[in-house]
C-alpha distance (Angstrom), angle and dihedral (degrees) to the residues before:
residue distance angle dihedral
X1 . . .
X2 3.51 . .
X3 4.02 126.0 .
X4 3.84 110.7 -108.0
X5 3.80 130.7 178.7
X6 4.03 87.1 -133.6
X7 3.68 99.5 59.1
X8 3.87 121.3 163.7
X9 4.00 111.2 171.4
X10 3.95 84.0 -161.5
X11 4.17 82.2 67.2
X12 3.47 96.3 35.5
X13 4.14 95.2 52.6
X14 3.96 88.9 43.1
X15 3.50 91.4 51.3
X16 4.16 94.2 48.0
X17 3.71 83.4 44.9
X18 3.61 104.0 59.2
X19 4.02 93.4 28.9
X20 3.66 93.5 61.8
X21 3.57 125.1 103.7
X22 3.57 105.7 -179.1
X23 3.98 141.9 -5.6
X24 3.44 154.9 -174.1
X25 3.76 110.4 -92.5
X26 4.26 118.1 -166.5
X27 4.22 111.3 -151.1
X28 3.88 133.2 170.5
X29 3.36 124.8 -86.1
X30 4.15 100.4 -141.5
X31 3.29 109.7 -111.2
X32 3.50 118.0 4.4
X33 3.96 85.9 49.4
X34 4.15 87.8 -139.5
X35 3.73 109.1 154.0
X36 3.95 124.6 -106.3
X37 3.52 129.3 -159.5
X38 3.90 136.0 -158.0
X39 3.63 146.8 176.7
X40 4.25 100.8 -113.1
X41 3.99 121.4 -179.8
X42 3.82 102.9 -131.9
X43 4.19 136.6 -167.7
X44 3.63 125.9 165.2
X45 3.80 150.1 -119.6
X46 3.56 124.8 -103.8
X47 4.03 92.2 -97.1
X48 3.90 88.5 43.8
X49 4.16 107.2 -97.9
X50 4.14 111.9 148.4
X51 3.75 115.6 -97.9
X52 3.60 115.8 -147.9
X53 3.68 125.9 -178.0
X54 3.74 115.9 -165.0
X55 4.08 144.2 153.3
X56 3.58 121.0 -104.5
X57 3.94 84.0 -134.3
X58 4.21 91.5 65.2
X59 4.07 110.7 93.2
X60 4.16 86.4 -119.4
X61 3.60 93.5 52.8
X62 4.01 86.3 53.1
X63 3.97 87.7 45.6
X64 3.59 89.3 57.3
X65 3.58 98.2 48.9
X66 3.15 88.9 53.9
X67 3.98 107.5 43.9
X68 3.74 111.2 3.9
X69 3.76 99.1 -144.3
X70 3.47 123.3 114.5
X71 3.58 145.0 161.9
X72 4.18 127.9 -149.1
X73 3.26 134.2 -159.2
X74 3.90 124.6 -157.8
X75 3.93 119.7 177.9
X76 3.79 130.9 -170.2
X77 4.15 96.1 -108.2
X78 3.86 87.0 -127.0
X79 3.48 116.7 -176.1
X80 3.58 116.9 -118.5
X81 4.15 117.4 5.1
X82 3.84 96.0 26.9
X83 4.05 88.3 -155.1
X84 3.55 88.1 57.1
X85 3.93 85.3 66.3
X86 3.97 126.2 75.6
X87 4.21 123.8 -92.1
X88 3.50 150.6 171.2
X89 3.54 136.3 -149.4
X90 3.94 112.0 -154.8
X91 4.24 121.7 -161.5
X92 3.55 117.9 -171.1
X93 4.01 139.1 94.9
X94 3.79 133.3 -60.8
X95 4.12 123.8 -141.8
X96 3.34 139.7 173.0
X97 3.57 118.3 -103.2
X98 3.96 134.9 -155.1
X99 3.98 94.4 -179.4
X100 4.03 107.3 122.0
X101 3.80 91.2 -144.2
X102 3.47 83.8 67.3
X103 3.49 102.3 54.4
X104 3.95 84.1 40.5
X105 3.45 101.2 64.6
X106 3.80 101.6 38.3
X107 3.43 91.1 56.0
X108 3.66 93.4 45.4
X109 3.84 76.8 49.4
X110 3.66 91.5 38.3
X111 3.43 116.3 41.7
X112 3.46 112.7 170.0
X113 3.59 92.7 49.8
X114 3.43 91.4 72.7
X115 4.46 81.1 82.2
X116 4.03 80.4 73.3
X117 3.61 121.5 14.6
X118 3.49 97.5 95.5
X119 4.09 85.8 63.3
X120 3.53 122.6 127.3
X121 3.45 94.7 -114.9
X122 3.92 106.8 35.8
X123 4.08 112.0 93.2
X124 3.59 121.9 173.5
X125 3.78 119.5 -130.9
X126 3.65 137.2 -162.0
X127 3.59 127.5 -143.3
X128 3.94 126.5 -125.1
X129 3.74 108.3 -154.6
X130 3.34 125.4 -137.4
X131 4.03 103.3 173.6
X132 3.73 138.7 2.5
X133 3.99 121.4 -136.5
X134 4.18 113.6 -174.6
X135 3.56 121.2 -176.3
X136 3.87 106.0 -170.6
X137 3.53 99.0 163.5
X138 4.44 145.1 -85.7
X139 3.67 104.0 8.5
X140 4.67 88.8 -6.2
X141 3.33 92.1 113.2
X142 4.08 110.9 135.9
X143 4.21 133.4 160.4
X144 3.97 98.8 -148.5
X145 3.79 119.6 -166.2
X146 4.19 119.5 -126.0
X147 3.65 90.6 -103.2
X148 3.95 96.6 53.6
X149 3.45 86.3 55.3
X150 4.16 111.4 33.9
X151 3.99 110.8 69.6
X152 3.92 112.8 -123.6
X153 4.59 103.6 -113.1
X154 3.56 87.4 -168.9
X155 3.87 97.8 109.4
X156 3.58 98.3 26.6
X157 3.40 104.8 67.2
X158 3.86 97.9 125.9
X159 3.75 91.4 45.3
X160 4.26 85.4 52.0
X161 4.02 91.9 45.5
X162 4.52 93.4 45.7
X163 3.97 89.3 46.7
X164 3.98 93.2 99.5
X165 3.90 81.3 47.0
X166 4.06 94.0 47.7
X167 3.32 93.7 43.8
X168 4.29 99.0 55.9
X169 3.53 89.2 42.1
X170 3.78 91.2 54.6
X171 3.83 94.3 40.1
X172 3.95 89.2 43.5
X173 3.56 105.9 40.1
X174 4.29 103.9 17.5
X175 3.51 104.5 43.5
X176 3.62 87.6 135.1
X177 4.07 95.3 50.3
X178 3.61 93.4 55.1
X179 4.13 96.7 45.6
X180 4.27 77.3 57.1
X181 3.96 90.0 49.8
X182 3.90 86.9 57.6
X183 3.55 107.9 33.9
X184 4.11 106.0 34.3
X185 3.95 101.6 24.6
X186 3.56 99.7 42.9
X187 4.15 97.2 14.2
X188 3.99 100.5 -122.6
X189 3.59 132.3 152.1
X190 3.24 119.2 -68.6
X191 3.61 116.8 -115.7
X192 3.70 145.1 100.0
X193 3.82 99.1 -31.5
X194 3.97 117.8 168.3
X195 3.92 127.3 -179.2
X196 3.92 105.7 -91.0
X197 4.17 93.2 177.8
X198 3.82 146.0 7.4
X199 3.23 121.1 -169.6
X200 3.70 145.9 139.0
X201 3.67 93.7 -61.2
X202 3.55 100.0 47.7
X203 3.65 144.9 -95.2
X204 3.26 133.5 -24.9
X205 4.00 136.9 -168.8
X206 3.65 138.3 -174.8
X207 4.05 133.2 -168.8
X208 3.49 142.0 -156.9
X209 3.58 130.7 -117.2
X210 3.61 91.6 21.3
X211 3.67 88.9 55.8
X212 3.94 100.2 -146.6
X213 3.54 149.3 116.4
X214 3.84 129.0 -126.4
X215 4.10 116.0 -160.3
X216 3.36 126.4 -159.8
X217 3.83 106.0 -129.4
X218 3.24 119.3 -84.4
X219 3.85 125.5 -110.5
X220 3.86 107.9 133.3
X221 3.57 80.8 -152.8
X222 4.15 128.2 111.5
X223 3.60 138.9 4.0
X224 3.68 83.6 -7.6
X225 4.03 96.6 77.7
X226 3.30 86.3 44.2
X227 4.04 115.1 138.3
X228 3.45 109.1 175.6
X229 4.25 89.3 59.8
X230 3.98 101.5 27.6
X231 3.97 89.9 172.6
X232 4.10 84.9 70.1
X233 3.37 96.5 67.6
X234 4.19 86.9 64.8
X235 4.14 93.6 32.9
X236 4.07 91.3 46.7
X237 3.48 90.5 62.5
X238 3.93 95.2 66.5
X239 3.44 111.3 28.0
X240 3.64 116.8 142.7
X241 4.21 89.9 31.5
X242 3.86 84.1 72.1
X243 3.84 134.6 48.7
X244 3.77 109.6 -106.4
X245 3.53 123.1 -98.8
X246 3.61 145.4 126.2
X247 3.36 108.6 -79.2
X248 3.78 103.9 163.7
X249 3.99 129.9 113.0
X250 3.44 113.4 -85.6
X251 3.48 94.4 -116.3
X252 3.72 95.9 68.3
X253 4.44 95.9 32.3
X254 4.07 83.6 91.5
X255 3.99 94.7 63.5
């Protein structure tokens, strides 16, 4: 994470947040209460909370289950010293969820674990947070409270509920647009990147092989919380990289 006169740790812990494709997540071993740590893949809600989903047969899965708390860890993936790169240490609880936005946008996330999410003993769970820790680098050293990190889905709800929409028609029709979101507003690899999310903060693309995630940065401000036009929220995000036009469904070109 490099050292810029403009720095907002609100940005900067969005942005590790919604980049991050998997993490190290620290449970309770019943009991004794001694701390266990494993590699988790993660995605996120609309507002920003950590999706997990794990089997009830895995020891952290049985941690949960039997004292909620948790604690997750999400770093930057910065090549060479990894504690030269940006992190964030989560605290909060873990619980199972039913809600089919859930399972929608960690497997949109996710991919591959579409082979066995619908197993008997895989759940996914959402995480409550209770504190925010960002290490950003030298001197980049912030504690960030849930709110100054989760994005407020009050006014957005039409903009949450056309997502699955937004993001075919994107995938389908604006292939192109969204390589440009990755590679010339937030300089990633090229590659085959496709829109993974859309929500009120922006957004956001992942590619395969390079196996990241590039994020618009977060504001939850403007044409991106915008209900009335949902396909803004992904279209605001590169204008001036493509030639103006009007690129949403034609369900919502009459408002």
């Amino acid at each position: 994470m490099q050292p810029t006169a403009n720095f907002n740790p609100k940005t900067a812990t969005k942005k590790l947040l919604r980049e991050g494709r998997s993490g190290a997540l620290a449970t309770l071993m019943p009991g004794s209460g001694d701390p266990y740590c494993s590699l988790v893949n993660v995605a996120t809600a609309s507002d920003g909370a950590p999706l997990l989903l794990i089997s009830r047969l895995a020891v952290h899965t049985k941690n949960i289950l039997v004292d909620p708390r948790v604690s997750l860890m999400i770093d930057e993936r910065k090549e060479g010293d990894p504690l030269q790169g940006g992190r964030i240490m989560m605290v909060g609880t873990a619980a199972a969820t039913d809600d089919p936005n859930v399972r929608r946008r960690y497997l949109e996330r996710q991919p591959e674990a579409e082979a066995f999410a619908s197993f008997a003993d895989f759940s996914f769970y959402q995480m409550a947070l209770k504190s925010v820790h960002l290490v950003a680098g030298f001197g980049r050293i912030v504690d960030l409270k849930p709110a100054e990190v989760l994005t407020a889905t009050d006014d957005a709800g039409e903009l949450v509920a056309a997502e699955p929409e937004v993001l075919a028609h994107m995938n389908q029709d604006h292939a192109e647009a969204c390589r440009l979101y990755a590679t010339k507003l937030l300089g990633a690899p090229d590659g085959a990147w496709r829109c993974v999310g859309c929500d009120p903060e922006g957004p956001r693309a992942a590619a395969r092989p390079h196996g990241v995630t590039a994020a618009v940065p977060a504001t939850g401000a403007g044409p991106r919380r915008a209900a009335a036009d949902p396909d803004a929220a992904c279209r605001a995000g590169a204008r001036g990289l493509t030639p103006a036009r009007d690129a949403r469904p034609a369900r919502w070109r009459d408002r």
